[in-house]
RODRENDREN-662108 format. One record per residue: residue number from 1; z, y, x of N, C-alpha, C in turn; residue in three letters. Coordinates in steps of 0.2 Angstrom, whole numbers, plus 2048, in hexadecimal, padded with zeros to 3 digits. Layout:
N
{i NUM	n_z Z	n_y Y	n_x X	ca_z Z	ca_y Y	ca_x X	c_z Z	c_y Y	c_x X	aa ala}
...
% end
This chain:
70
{i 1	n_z 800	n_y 7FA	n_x 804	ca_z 800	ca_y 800	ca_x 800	c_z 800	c_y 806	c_x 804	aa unk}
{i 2	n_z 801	n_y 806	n_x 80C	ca_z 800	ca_y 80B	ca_x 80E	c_z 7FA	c_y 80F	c_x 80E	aa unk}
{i 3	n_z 7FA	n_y 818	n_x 811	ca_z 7F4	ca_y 819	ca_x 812	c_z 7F0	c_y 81A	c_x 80D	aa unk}
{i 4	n_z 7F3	n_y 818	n_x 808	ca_z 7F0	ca_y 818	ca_x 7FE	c_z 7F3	c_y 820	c_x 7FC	aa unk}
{i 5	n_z 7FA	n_y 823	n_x 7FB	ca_z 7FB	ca_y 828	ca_x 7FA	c_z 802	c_y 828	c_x 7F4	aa unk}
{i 6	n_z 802	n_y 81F	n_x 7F5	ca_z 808	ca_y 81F	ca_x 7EF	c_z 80E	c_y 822	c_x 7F1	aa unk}
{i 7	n_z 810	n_y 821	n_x 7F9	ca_z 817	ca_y 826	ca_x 7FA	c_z 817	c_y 82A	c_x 7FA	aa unk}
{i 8	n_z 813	n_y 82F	n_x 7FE	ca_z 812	ca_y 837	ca_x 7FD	c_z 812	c_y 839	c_x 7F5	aa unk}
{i 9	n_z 80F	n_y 835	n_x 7F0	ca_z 813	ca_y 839	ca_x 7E6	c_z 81A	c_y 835	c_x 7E6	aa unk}
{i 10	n_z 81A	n_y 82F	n_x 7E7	ca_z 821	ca_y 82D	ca_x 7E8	c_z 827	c_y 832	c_x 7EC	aa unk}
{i 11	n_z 826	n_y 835	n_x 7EF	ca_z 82A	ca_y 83B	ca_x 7F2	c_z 82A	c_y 840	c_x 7EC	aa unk}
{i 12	n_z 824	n_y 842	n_x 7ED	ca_z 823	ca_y 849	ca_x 7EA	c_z 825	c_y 84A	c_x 7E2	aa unk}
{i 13	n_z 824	n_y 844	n_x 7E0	ca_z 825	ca_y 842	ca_x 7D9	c_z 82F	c_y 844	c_x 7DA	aa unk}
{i 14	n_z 832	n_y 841	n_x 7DE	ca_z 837	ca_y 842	ca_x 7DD	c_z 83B	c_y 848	c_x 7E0	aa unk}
{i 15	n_z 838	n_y 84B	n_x 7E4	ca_z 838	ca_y 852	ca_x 7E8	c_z 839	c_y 858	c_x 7E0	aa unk}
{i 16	n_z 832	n_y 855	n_x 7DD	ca_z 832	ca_y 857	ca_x 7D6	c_z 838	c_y 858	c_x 7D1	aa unk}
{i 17	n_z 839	n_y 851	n_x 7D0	ca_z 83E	ca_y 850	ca_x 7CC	c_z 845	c_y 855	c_x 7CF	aa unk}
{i 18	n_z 847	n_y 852	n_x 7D4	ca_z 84C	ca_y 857	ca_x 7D9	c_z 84C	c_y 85F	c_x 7D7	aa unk}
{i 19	n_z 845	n_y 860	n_x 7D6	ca_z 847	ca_y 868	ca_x 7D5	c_z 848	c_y 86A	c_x 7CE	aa unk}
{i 20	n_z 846	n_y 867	n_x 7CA	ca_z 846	ca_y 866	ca_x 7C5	c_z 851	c_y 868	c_x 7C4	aa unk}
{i 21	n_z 853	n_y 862	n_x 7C6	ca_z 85A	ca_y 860	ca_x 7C6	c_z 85E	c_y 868	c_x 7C9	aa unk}
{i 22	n_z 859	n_y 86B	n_x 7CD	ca_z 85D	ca_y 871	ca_x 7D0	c_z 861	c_y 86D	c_x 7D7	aa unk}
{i 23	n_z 85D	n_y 86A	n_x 7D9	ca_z 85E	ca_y 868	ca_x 7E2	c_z 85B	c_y 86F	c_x 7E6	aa unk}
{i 24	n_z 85D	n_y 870	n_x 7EC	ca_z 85B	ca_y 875	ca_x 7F1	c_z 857	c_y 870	c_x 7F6	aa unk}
{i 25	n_z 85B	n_y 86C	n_x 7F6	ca_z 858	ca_y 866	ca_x 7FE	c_z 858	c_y 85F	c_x 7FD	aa unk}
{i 26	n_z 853	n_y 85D	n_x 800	ca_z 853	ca_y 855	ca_x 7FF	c_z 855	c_y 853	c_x 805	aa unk}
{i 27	n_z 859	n_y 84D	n_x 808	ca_z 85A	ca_y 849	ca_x 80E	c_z 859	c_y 840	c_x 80F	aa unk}
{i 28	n_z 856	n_y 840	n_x 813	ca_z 855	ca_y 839	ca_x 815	c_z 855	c_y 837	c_x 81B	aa unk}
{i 29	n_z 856	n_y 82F	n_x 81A	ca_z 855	ca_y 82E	ca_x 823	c_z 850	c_y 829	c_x 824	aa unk}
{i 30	n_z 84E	n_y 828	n_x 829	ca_z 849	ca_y 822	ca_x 82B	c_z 84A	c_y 822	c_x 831	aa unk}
{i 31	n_z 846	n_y 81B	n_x 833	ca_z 848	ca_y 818	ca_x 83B	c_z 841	c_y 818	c_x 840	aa unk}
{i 32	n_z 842	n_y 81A	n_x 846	ca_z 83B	ca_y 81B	ca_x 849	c_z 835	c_y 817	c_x 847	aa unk}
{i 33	n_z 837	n_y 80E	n_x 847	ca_z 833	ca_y 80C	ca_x 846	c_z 830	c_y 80C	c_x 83E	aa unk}
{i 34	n_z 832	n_y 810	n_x 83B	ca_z 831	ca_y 810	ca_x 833	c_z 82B	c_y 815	c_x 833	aa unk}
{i 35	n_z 82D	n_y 81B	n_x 82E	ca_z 828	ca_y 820	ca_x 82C	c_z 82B	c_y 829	c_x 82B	aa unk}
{i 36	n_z 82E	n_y 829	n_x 831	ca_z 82F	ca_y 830	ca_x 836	c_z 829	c_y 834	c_x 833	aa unk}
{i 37	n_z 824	n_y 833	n_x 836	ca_z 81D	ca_y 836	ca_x 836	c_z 81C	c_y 837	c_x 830	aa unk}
{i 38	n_z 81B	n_y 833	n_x 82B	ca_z 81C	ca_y 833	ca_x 823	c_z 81F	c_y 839	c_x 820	aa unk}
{i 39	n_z 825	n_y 838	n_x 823	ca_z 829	ca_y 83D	ca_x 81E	c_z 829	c_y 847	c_x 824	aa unk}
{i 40	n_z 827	n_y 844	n_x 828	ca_z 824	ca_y 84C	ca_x 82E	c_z 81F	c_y 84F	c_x 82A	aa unk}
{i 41	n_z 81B	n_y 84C	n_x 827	ca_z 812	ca_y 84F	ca_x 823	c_z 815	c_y 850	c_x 81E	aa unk}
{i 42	n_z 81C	n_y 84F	n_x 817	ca_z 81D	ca_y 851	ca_x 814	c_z 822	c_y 857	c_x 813	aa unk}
{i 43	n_z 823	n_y 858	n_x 81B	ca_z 827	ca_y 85F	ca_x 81C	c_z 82E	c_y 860	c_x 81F	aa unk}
{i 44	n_z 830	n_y 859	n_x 81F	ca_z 836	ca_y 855	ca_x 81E	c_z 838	c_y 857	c_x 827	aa unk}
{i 45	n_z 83D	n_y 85C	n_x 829	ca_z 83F	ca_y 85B	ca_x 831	c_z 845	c_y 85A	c_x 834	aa unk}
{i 46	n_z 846	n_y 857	n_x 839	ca_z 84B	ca_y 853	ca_x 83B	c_z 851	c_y 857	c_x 83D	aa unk}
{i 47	n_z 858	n_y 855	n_x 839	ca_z 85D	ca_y 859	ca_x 83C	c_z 862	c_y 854	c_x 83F	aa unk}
{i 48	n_z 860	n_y 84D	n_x 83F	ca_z 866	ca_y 84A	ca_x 845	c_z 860	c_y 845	c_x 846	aa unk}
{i 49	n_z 862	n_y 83F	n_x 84B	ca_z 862	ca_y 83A	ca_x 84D	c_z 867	c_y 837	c_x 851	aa unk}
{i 50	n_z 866	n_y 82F	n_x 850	ca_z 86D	ca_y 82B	ca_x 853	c_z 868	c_y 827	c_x 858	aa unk}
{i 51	n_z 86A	n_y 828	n_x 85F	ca_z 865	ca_y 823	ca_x 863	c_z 868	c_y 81D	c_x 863	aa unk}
{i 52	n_z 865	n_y 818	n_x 865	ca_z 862	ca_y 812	ca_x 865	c_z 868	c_y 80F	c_x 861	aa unk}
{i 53	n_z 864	n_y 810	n_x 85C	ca_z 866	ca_y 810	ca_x 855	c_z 863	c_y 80D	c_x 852	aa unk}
{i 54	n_z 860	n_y 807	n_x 84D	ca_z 863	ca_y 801	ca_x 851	c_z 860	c_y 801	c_x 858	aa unk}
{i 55	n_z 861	n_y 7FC	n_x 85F	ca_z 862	ca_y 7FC	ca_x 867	c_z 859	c_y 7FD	c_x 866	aa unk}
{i 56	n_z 858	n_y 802	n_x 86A	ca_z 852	ca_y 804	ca_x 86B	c_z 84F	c_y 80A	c_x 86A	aa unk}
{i 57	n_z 84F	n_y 809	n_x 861	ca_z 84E	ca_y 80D	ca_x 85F	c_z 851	c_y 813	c_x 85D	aa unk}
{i 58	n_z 851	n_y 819	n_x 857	ca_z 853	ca_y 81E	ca_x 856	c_z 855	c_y 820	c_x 84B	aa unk}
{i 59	n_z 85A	n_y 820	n_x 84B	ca_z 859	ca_y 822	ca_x 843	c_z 85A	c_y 829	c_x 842	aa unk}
{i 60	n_z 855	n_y 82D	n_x 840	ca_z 852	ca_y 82F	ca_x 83E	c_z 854	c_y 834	c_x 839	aa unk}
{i 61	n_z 85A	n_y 83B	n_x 837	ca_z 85C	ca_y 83D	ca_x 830	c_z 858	c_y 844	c_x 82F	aa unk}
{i 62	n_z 854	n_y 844	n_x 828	ca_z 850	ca_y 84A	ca_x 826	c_z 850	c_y 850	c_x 821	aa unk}
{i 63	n_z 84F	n_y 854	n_x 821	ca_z 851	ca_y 85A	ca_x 81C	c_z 849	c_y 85C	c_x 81B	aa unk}
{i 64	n_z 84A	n_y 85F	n_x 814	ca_z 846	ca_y 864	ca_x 811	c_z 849	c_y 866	c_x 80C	aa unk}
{i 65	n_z 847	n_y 86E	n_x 80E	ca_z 847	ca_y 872	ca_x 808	c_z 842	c_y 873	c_x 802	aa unk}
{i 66	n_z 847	n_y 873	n_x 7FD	ca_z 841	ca_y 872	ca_x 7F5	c_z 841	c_y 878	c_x 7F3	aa unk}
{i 67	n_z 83D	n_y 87B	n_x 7F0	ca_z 83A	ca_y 882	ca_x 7EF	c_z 83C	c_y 87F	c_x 7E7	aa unk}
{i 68	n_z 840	n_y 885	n_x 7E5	ca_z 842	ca_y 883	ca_x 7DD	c_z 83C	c_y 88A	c_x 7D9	aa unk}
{i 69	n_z 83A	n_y 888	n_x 7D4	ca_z 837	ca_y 88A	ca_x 7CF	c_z 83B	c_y 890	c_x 7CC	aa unk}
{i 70	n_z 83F	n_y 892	n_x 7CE	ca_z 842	ca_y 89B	ca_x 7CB	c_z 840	c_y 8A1	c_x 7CF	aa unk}
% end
């Protein structure tokens, strides 16, 4: 399913809802070998990391701020 576009409205779709709700920010996290990049193109920038987390690699925590409709 990748590379189709399903996550990118799965985000956005809920980024949506979010503001909706009267969120300011969304956070997640992901792990290097995941989909970092994924969520980079969505806006999404890193405000910690835990190294070799699990051994090697790096986890990954991200923020965006959501632009409310007022």
């Amino acid at each position: 399913m990748r590379n189709q576009g399903y996550g990118s409205k799965m985000i956005l779709e809920a980024e949506k809802v979010a503001k909706q709700r009267g969120c300011g920010h969304a956070y997640l996290d992901t792990f290097s070998f995941q989909a970092l990049g994924f969520y980079q193109r969505l806006g999404y920038q890193i405000f910690g990391v835990l190294e070799d987390f699990p051994p090697s690699h790096q986890q990954y925590f991200l923020s965006k701020k959501l632009k409310s409709h007022h």
